[in-house]
C-alpha positions as CSV (number, residue, x, y, z in Angstrom):
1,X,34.1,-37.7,-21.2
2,X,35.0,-40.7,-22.6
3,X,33.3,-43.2,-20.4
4,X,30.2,-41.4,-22.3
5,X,31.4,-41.6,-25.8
6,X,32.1,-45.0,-25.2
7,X,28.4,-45.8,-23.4
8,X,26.7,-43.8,-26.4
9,X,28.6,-46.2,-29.1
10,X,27.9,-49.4,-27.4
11,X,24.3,-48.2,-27.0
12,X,24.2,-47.3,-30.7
13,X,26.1,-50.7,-31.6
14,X,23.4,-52.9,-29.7
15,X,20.5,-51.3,-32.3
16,X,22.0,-53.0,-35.1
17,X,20.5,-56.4,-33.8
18,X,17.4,-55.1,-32.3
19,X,14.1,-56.7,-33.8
20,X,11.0,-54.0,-34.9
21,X,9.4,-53.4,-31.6
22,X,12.8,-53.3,-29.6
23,X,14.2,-51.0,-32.0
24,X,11.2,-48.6,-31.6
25,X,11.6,-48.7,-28.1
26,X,15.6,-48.0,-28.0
27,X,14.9,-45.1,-30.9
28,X,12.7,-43.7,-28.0
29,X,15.9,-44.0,-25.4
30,X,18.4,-43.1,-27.5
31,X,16.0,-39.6,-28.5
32,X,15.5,-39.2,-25.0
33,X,19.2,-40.0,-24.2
34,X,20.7,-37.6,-26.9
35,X,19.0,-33.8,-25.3
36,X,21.1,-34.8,-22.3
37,X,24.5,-36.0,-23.7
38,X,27.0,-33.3,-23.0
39,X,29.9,-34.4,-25.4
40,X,29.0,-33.3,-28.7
41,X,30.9,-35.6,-30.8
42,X,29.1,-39.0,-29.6
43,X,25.8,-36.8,-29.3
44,X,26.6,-36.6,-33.3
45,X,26.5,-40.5,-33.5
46,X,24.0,-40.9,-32.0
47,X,22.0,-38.3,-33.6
48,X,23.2,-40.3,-37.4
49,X,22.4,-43.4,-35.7
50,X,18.4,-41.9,-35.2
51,X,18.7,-40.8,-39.1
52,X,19.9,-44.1,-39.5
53,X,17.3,-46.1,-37.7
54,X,14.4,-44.2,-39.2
55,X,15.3,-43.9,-43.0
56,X,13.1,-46.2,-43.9
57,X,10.3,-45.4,-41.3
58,X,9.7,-41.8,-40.9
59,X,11.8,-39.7,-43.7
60,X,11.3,-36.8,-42.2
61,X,11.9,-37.0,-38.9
62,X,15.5,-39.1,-40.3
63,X,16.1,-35.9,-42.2
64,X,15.6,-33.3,-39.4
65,X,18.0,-35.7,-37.4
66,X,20.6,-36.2,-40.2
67,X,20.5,-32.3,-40.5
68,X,20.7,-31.4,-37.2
69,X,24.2,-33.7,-37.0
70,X,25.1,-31.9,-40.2
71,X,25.1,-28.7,-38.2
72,X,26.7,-29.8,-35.2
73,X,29.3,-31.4,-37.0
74,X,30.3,-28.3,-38.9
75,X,30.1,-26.3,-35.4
76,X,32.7,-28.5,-33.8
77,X,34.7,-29.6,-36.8
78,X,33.9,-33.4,-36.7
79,X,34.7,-34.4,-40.6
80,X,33.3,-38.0,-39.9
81,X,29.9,-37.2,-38.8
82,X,29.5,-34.7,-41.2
83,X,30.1,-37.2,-43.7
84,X,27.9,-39.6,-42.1
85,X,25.7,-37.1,-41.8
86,X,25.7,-36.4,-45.6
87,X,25.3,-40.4,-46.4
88,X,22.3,-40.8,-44.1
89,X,20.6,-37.8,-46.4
90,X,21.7,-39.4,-49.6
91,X,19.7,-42.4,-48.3
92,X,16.4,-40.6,-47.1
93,X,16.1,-39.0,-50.4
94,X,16.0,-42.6,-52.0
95,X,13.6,-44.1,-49.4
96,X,11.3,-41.1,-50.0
97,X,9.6,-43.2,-53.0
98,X,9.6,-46.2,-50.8
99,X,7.7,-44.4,-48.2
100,X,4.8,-42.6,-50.1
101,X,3.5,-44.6,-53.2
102,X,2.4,-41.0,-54.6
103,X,6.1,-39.4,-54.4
104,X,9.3,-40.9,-56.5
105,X,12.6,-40.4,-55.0
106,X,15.0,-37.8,-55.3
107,X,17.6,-39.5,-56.8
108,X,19.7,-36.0,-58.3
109,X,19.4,-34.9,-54.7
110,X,20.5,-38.2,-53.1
111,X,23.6,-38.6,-55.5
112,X,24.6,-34.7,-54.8
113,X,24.3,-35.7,-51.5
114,X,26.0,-39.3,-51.6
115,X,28.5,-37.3,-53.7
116,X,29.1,-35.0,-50.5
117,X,29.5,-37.7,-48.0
118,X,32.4,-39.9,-50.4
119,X,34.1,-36.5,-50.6
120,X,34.6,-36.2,-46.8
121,X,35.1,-39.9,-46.4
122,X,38.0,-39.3,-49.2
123,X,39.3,-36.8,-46.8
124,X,39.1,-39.2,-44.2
125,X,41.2,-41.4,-45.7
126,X,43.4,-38.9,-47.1
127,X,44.1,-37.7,-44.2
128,X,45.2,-41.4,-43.0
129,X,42.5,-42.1,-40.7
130,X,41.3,-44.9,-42.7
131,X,43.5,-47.3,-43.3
132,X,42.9,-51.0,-42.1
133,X,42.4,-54.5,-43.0
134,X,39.9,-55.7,-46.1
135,X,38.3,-51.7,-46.2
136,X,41.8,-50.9,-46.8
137,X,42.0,-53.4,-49.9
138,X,39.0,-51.8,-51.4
139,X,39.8,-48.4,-50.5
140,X,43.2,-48.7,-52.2
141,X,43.0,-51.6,-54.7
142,X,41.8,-50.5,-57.6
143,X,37.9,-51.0,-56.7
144,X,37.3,-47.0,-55.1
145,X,38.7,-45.5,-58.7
146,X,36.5,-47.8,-60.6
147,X,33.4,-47.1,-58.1
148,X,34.2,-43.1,-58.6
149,X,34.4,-43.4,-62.1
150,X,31.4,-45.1,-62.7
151,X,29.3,-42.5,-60.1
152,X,31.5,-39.7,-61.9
153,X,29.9,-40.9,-65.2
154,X,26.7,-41.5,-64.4
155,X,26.3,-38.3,-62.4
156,X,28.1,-36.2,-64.8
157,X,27.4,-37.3,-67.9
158,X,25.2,-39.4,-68.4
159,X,22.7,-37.3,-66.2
160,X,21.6,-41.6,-64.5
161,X,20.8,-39.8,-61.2
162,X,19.8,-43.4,-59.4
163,X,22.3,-45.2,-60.7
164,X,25.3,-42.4,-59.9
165,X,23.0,-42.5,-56.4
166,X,23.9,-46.0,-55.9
167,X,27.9,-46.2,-56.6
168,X,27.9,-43.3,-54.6
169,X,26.0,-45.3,-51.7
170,X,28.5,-47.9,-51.8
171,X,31.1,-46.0,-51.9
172,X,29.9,-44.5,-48.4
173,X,28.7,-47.7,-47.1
174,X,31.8,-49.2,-47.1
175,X,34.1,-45.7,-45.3
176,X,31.2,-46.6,-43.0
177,X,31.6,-50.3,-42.8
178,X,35.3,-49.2,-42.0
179,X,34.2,-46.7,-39.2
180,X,32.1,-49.0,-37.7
181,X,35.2,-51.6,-37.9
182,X,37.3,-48.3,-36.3
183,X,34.9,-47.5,-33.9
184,X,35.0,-51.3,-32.4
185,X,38.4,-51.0,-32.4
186,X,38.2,-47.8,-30.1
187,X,35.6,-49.5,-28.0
188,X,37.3,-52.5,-27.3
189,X,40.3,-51.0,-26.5
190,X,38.6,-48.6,-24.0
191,X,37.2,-51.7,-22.6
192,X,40.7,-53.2,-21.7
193,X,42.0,-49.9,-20.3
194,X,38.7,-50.0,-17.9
195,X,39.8,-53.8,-17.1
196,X,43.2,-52.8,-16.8
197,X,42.6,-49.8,-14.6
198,X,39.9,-51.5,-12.4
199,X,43.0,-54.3,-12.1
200,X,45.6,-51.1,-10.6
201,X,43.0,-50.1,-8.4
202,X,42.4,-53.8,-7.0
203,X,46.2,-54.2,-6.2
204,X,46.5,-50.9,-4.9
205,X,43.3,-51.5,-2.9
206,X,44.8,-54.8,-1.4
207,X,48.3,-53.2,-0.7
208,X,46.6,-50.5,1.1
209,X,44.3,-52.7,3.5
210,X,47.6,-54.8,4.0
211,X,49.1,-51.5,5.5
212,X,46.2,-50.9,7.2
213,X,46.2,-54.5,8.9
214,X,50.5,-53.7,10.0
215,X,49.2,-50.4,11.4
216,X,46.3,-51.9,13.8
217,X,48.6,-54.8,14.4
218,X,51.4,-52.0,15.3
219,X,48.4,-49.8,17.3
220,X,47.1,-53.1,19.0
221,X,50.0,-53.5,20.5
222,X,51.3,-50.2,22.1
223,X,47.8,-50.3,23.3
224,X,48.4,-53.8,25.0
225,X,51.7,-52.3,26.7
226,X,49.8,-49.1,27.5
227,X,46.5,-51.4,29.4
228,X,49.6,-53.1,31.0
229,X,51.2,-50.3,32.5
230,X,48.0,-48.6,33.4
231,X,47.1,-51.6,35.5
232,X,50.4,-52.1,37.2
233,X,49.8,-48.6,38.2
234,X,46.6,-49.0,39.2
235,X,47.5,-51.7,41.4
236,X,49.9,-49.4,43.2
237,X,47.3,-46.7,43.4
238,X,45.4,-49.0,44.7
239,X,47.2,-50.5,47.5
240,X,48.3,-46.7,48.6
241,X,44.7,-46.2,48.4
242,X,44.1,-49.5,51.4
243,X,46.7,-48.3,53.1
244,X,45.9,-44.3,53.5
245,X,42.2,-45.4,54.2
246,X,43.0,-47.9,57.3
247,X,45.3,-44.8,58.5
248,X,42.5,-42.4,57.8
249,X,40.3,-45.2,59.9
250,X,42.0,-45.3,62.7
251,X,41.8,-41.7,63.1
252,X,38.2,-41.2,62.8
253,X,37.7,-43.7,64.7
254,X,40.1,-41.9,67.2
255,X,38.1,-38.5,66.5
256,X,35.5,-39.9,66.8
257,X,36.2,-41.2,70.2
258,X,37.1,-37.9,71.6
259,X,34.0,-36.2,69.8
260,X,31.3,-38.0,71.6
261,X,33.0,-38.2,75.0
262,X,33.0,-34.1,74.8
263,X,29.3,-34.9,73.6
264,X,28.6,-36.8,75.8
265,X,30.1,-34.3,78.7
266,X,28.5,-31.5,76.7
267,X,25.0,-33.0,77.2
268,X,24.9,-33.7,80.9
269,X,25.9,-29.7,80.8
270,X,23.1,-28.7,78.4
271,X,20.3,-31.0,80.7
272,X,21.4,-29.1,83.9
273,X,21.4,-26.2,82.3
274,X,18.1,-26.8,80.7
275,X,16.7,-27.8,84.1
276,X,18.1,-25.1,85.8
277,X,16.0,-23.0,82.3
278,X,12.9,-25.3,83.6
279,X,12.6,-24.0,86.9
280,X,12.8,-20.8,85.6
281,X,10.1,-21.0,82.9
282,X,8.0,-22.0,85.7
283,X,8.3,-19.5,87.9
284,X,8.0,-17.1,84.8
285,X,4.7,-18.9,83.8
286,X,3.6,-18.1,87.4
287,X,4.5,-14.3,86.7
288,X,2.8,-14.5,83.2
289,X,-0.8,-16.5,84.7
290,X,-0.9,-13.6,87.2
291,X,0.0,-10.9,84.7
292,X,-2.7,-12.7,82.1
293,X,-5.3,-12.4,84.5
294,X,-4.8,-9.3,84.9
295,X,-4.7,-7.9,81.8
296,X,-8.0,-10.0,81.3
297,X,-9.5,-8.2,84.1
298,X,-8.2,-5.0,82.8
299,X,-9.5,-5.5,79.1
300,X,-12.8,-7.0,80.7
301,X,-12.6,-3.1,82.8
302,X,-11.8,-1.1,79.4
303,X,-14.3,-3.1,77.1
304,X,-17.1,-2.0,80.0
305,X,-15.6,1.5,79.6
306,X,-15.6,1.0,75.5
307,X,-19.2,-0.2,75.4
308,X,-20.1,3.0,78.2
309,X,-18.2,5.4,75.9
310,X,-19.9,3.8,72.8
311,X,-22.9,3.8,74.7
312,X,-22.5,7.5,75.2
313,X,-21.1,8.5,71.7
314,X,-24.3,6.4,70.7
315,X,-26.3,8.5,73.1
316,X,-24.6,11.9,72.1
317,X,-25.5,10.2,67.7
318,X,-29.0,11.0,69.1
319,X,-29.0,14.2,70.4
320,X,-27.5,15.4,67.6
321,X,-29.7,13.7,65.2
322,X,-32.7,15.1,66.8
323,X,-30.9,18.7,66.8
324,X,-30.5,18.5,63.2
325,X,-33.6,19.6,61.3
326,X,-36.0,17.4,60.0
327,X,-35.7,16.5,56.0
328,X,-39.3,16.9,55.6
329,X,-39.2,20.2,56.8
330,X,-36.5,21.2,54.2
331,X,-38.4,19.2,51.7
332,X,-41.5,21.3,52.3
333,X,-40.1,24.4,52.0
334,X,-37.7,23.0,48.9
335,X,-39.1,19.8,47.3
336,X,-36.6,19.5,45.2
337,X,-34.1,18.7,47.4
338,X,-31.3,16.9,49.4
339,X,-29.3,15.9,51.8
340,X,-26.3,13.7,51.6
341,X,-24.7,13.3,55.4
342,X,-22.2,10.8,56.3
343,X,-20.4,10.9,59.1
344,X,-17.0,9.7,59.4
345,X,-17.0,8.3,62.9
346,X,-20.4,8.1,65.3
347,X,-21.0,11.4,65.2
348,X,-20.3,14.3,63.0
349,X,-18.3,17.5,63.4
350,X,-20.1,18.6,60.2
351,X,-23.8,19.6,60.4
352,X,-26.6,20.9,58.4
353,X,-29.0,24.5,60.1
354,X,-32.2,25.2,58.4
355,X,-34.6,27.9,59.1
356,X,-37.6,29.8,57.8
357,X,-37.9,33.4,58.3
358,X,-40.8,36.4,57.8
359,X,-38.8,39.0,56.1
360,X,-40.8,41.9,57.2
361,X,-41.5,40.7,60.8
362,X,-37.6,40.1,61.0
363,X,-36.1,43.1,59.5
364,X,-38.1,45.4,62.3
365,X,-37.2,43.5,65.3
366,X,-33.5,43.6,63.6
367,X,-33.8,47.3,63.4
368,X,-35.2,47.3,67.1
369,X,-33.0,45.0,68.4
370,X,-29.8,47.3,66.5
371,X,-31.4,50.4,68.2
372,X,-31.3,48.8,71.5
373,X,-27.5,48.8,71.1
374,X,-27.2,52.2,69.9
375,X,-28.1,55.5,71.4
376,X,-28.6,58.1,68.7
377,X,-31.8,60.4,68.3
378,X,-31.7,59.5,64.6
379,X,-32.0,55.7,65.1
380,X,-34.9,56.0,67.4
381,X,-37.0,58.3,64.9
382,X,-35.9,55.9,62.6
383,X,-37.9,53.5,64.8
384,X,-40.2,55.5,65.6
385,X,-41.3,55.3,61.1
386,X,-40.9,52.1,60.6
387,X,-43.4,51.1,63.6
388,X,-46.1,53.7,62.6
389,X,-46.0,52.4,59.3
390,X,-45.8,49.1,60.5
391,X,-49.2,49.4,62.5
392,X,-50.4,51.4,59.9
393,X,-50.2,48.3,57.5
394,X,-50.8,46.0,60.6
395,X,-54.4,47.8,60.8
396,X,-55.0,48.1,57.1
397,X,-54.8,44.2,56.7
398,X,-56.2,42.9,60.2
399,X,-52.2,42.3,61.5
400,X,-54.0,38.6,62.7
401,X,-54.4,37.3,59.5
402,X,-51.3,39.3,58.2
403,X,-48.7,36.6,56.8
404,X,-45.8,36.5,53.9
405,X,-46.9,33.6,51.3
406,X,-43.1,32.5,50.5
407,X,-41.0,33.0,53.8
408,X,-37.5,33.6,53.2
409,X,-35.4,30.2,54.2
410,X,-32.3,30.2,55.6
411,X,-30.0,26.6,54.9
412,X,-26.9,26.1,56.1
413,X,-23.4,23.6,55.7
414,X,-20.8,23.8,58.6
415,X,-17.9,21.9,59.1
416,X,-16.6,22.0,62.4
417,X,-13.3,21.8,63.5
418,X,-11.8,18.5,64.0
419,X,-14.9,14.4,63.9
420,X,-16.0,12.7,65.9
421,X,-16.9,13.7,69.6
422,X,-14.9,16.8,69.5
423,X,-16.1,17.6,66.4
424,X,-20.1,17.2,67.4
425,X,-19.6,18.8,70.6
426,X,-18.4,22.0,68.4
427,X,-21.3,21.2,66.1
428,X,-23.9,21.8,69.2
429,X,-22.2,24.7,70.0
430,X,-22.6,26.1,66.6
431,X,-26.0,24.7,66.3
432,X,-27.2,26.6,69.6
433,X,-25.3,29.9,68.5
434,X,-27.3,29.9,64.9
435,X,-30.5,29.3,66.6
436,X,-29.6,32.5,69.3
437,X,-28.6,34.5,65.9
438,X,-31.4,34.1,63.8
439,X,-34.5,33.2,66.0
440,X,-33.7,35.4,69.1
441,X,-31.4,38.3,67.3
442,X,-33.1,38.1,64.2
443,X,-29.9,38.2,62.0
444,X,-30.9,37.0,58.8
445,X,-28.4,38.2,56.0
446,X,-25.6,34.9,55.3
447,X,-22.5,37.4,55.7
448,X,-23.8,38.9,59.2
449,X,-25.2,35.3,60.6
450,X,-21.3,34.6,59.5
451,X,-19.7,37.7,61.5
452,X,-22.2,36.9,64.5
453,X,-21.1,33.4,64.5
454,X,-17.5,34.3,65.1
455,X,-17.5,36.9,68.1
456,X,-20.1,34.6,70.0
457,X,-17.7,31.5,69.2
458,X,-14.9,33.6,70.2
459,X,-16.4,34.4,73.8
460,X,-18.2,31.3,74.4
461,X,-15.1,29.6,74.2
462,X,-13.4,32.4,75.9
463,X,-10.5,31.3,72.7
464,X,-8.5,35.2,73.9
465,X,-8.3,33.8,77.5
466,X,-7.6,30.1,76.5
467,X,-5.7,30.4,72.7
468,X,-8.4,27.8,72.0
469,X,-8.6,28.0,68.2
470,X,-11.4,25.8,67.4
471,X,-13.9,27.0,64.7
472,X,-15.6,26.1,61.4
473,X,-15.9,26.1,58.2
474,X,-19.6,27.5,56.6
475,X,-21.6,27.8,53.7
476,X,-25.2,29.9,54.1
477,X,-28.2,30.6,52.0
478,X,-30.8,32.6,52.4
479,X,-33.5,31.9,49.4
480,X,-36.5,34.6,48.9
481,X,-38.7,32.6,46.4
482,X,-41.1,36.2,46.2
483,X,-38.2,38.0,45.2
484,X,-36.6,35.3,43.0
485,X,-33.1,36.3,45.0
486,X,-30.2,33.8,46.8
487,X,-28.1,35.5,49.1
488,X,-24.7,33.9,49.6
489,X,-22.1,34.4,52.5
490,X,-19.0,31.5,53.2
491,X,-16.1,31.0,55.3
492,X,-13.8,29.2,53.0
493,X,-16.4,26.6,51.5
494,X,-17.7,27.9,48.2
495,X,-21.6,27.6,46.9
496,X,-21.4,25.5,43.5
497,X,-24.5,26.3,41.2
498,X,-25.4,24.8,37.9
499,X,-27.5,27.1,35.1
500,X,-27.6,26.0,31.9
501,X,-26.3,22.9,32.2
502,X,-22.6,25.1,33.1
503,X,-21.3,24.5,36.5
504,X,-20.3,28.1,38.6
505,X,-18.5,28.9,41.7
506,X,-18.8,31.2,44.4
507,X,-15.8,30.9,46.9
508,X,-16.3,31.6,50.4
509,X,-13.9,34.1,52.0
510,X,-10.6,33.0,52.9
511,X,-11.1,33.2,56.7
512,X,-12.9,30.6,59.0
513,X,-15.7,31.2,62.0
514,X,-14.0,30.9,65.2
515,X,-10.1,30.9,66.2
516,X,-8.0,33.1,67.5
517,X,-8.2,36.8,65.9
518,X,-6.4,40.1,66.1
519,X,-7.7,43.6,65.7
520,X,-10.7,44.5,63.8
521,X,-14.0,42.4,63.6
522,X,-13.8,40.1,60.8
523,X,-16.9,41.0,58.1
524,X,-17.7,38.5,55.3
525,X,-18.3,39.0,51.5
526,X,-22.4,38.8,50.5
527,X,-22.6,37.6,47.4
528,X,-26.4,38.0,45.6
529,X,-28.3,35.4,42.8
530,X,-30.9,36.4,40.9
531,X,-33.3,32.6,40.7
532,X,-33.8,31.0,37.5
533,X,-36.3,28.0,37.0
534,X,-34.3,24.9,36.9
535,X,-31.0,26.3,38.6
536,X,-29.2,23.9,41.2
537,X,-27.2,24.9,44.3
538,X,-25.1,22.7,46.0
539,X,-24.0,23.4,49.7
540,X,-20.7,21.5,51.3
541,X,-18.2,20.6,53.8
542,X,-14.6,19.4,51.7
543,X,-15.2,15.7,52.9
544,X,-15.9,14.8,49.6
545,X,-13.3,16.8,48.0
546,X,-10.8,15.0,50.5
547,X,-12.0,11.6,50.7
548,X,-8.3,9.7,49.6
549,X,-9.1,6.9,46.8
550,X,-8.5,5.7,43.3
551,X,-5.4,4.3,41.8
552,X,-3.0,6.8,43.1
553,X,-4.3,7.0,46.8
554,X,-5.0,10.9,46.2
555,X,-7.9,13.5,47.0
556,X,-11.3,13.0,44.5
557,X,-10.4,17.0,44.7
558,X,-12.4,20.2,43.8
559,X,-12.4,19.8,39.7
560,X,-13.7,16.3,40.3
561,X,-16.2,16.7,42.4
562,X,-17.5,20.0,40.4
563,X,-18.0,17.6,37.2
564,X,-19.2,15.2,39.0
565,X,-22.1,18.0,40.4
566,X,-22.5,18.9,36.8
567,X,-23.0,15.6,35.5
568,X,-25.9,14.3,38.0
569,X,-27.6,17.7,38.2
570,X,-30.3,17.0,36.0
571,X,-31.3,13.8,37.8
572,X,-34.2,13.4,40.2
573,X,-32.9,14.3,43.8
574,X,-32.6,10.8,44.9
575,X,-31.2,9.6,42.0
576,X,-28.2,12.3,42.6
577,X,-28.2,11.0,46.4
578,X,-27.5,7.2,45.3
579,X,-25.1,8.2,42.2
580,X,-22.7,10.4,44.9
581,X,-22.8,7.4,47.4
582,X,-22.1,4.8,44.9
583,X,-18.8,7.1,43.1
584,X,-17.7,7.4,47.1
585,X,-17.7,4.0,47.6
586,X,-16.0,3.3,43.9
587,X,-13.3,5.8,44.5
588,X,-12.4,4.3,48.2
589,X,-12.6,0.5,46.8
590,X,-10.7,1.0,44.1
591,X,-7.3,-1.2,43.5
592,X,-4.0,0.2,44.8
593,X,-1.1,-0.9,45.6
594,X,-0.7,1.9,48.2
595,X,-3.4,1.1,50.5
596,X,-5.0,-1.7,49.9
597,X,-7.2,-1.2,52.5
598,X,-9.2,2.7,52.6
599,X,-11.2,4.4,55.3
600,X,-13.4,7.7,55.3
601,X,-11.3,10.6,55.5
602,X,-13.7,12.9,57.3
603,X,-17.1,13.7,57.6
604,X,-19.4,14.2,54.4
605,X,-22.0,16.6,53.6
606,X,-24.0,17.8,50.4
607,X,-27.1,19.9,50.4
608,X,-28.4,19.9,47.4
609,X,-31.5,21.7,46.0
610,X,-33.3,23.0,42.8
611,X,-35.6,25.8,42.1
């Protein structure tokens, strides 16, 4: 704090013999310099010495400053620059006609004023803080009573305002002469307690680096003695060091020695052992040329075997291709139709039986061919109506040209147990049976062909005799386009049907064709459709259902596959055949970490038709 009172009063000091532009420019710094001084009393100077410096310049600005130090001064109780404060106001008010040609001064307001500041200046001194040299003379010589009088006068009594005004300025010029005179006092006396301190802190600062010079000298040296003993002990180390190394030396080298003669003795071992190996390998290689060459002939033996059986299977593909029923046949009879057949291996155990039937032709040599097999007076006049009214009809409508315009058609899926050759030798089979059942014993209804099917299995395969249990799934049709009827029978595999753009299911009965049986005949359940235009059927083995694929390596299963019917069912038929290929294919490619790698499960087949 008072380093900054004693800058701000040499600053204020060094104004005094500024010339007109310096002194405009410090006014600026010393304005600038005052918002930031944070002791109040030298912020009070300095705030007179701006009053001061623009008296006579700009009155009221001077008068805002001189104000402004009045009321700081009161605040913090500073008697001097409250009466310099006054003084500097006394002045403005006289400069005020000085300033503006158009205004005269203030003189009973300057001397009130001036009147102020000599009072506190009095107080000053009064109070003994003015007391020095030649001010001191005047201040208690005589000279101050006759000044006071003559301002008392004037002020009072004669009412002489300027001249009361100017004893009054003197009065306060020369307390300020003797302030100023104070003030240099305090400043130069500040200025030899700075010298003198700055003088303490040299000496101290020189005893201190001679202290620090004895301490290094002191630290310089243990550290010599310290380097010294650490290299007499390294040179100890050192020659311990030579000396454990040429012992350590000497025994490798000793080790050494001994390692490479049992190396050495080692190695002639290992070479008679290894040529000893040699001989061996040799005669082993013999062995392994002879057995090579015959496993070459053997493989060369089961390729020919391979390519025969492939032949064969090949061979067998077109049999039972050519058993199977021609698409255009099916097509003719349903043009709106399908068949999707993919079999798992060569050949299939799963095949496809189509047939077209004349209902009333069919139904009498059924009934003659049941009669046959029963012998009851009632069946035979039984017969014996429906062949008069058969010829009757017969010769009505010339029984030549007598012929049903929609034949009932028979279609058929089967899934045979087991793929592959066992499963297409099971297939024929089947095949052969159905073609026995409907063509020769005119069986017709699904759920009868179905119980037929089994008891002929059954003996053909003599399965009571052998416990063969071989059989086969089935799904059967039989359409009447006159009638607008479907008649459905299965054996495990359901019919799925789409009307209305809402998939249905039928399930087949939960017993296969075929297999071993105890006690009473098995019958099948005949379920009956009444055709709508634009219905869709769709007849199939469970390949499809079972195929093992997508990102779980599971079944596309039942509900999949029924929305997957549902969603293509409205496409053109071969639009539906490429769209079920292409989702096969998708669901067996796609990315698992499972099975990276899928195959068919089993054979694959769809019928699929529309009405």
């Amino acid at each position: 704090m008072l380093l900054i009172r004693i800058l701000a009063g040499v600053i204020v000091i060094s104004f005094l013999g500024l010339g007109k532009l310096q002194a405009q420019s410090s006014v600026a710094i010393l304005e600038t310099m005052v918002q930031k001084m944070p002791d109040k009393p030298a912020k009070v100077d300095s705030l007179n010495r701006l009053a001061t410096l623009l008296s006579s310049k700009n009155s009221s600005k001077a008068l805002a400053y001189a104000r402004e130090a009045e009321k700081l001064s009161e605040q913090i109780h500073y008697t001097k620059g409250l009466a310099k404060a006054f003084a500097n106001q006394g002045q403005i008010y006289v400069n005020i006609g000085n300033e503006k040609d158009d205004q005269l001064p203030d003189y009973e307001k300057a001397a009130k004023i001036y009147r102020k500041a000599f009072n506190f200046y009095k107080a000053l001194n009064d109070k003994g803080l003015i007391s020095r040299n030649e001010v001191l003379s005047f201040l208690e010589g005589g000279v101050i009573t006759v000044y006071q009088d003559l301002a008392d006068i004037y002020y009072s009594e004669k009412k002489d305002f300027k001249q009361a005004a100017a004893y009054y300025r003197v009065l306060s010029i020369k307390f300020e002469e003797y302030a100023v005179y104070v003030r240099d006092l305090g400043l130069n006396s500040a200025m030899e307690e700075l010298k003198a301190e700055k003088l303490k802190e040299e000496l101290l600062k020189k005893d201190l680096e001679k202290r620090n010079l004895e301490v290094k000298k002191r630290k310089l040296e243990r550290d010599k003695a310290r380097q010294e003993s650490k290299l007499r002990a390294a040179e100890s180390k050192q020659k311990s060091i030579l000396l454990i190394a040429s012992l350590v030396s000497i025994a490798l080298i000793l080790v050494l020695a001994i390692v490479l003669f049992r190396d050495s003795r080692k190695q002639k071992n290992l070479n008679n052992q290894l040529t000893e190996q040699r001989n061996k390998l040799e005669i082993k290689n013999q062995d392994i040329e002879k057995k090579t060459r015959e496993i070459s002939r053997n493989r060369d033996e089961i390729q020919d075997k391979n390519d025969q059986i492939t032949e064969s299977i090949n061979y067998a593909q077109r049999i039972q291709e050519a058993m199977l029923p021609a698409f255009n046949r099916i097509q003719a009879s349903l043009p709106q139709s399908f068949v999707y057949y993919k079999p798992r291996d060569i050949v299939s155990g799963d095949f496809y039986w189509f047939a077209e039937v004349q209902p009333s032709i069919n139904s009498l040599l059924a009934a003659i061919n049941d009669v046959t097999t029963k012998d009851s007076e009632g069946s035979q006049e039984e017969l014996r109506s429906q062949l008069t009214a058969f010829t009757a009809d017969s010769a009505q409508n010339k029984l030549e040209t007598t012929k049903i315009s929609h034949p009932e058609i028979i279609i058929a899926a089967m899934d045979c147990t087991g793929h592959g050759v066992p499963g297409a030798f099971m297939s024929m089979v089947g095949h052969s049976i159905l073609n026995e059942i409907v063509t020769q014993k005119n069986i017709i209804r699904p759920d009868e062909i179905l119980a037929e099917l089994h008891q002929s299995i059954r003996s053909q395969l003599r399965q009571k005799e052998t416990q063969n249990q071989d059989g086969m799934d089935a799904c059967i049709c039989k359409i009447n386009l006159e009638e607008k009827t479907l008649e459905y029978a299965g054996a495990h595999n359901p019919l799925f049907y789409v009307v209305d753009n809402k998939m249905h299911t039928i399930k087949g009965d939960r017993q296969g064709v075929g297999g071993l049986h105890e006690g009473v005949d098995r019958t099948y359940t005949l379920h009956t459709l009444e055709l709508k235009e634009g219905m869709s059927f769709y007849l199939s083995s469970d390949g499809y259902r079972d195929q093992l694929g997508g990102p779980k390596d599971k079944k596309f299963m039942s509900k999949s596959f029924k929305q997957l019917l549902l969603d293509i069912s409205s496409k053109t038929m071969e639009e539906q055949t490429q769209i079920l290929d292409e989702k096969l294919k998708e669901w067996m490619d796609y990315p698992c970490k499972y099975d990276p790698v899928r195959e068919q499960t089993d054979d694959i087949l769809i019928i699929g038709f529309r009405v």
